[in-house]
C-alpha positions in Angstrom: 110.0 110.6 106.7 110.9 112.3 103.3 108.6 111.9 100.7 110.5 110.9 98.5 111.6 107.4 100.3 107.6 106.5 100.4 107.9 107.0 96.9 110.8 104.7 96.0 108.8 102.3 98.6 105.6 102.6 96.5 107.5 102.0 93.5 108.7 98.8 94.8 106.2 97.0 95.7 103.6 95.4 94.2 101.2 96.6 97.0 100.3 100.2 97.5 101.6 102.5 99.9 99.3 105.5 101.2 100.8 108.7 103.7 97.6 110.6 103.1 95.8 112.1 106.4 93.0 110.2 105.6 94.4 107.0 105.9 96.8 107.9 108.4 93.7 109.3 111.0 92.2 106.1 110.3 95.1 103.7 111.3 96.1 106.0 114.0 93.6 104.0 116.7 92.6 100.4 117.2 89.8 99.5 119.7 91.9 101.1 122.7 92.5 105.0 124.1 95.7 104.9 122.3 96.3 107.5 119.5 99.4 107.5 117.2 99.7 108.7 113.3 101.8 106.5 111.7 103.9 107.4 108.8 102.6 105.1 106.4 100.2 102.3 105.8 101.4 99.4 103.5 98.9 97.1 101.8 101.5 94.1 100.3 100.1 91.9 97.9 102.9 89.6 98.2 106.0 88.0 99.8 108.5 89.7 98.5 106.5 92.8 99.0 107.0 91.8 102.8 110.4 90.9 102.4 111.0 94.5 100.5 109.1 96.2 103.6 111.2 94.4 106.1 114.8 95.6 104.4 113.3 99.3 103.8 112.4 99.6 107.1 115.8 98.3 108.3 117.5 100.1 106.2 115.8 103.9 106.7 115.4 102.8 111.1 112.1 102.9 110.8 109.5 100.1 112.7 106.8 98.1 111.1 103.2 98.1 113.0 101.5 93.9 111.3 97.8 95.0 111.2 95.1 93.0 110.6 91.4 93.8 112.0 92.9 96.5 114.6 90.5 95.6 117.7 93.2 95.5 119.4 92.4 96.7 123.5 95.8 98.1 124.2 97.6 99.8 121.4 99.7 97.3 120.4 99.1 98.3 116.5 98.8 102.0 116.2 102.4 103.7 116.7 104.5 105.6 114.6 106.2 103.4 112.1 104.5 102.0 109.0 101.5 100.3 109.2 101.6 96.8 107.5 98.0 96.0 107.1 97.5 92.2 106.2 94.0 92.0 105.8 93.0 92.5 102.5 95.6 90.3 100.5 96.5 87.8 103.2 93.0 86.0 104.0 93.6 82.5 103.5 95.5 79.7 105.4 96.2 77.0 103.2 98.1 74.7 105.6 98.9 74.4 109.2 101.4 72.6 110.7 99.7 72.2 114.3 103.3 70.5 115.9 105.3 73.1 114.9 102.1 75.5 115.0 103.3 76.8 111.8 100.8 77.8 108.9 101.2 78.9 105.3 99.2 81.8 103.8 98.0 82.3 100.1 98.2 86.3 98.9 94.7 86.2 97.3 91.4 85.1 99.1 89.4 82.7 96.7 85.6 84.2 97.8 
């Protein structure tokens, strides 16, 4: 992916957006054999930084990996799309609706 585009993503959202071979190597494994560098890793801060990620990677046909602790045994979060990690703004669940087994989460965690 060009640059350029992970620039205009970076500018957009409120999060921060790293391509650096650093970060990449580290998101490239979970807790399984499975290997893949993705393009990017996202950290969003907010909803509409998810909403922003979601019509980007529509719009460019590109996929987006949801991370969160990546002990994941079979792969199913390293690939080579962008990496949406959750964990470090998303912490919270301040409601749960256990019939519809819905829950709502806060974007800051109050520790």
């Amino acid at each position: 992916m060009n640059k350029n585009l992970l620039l205009e993503l970076g500018n957009s959202l409120q999060g921060r957006v790293l391509s650096d071979s650093l970060t990449k190597t580290l998101y490239a494994t979970d807790a399984s054999v499975y290997r893949k560098i993705p393009t990017a890793v996202t950290f969003p801060e907010t909803i509409k930084d998810f909403k922003t990620l979601v019509l980007f990677a529509n719009k460019h046909k590109i996929g987006l990996i949801p991370r969160t602790a990546g002990t994941s045994l079979a792969g199913q979060v390293v690939g080579e799309g962008i990496v949406v990690d959750t964990s470090k703004h998303f912490t919270k669940i301040i409601s749960l609706d256990e019939k519809k087994k819905a829950g709502n989460i806060t974007t800051r965690c109050n520790s």
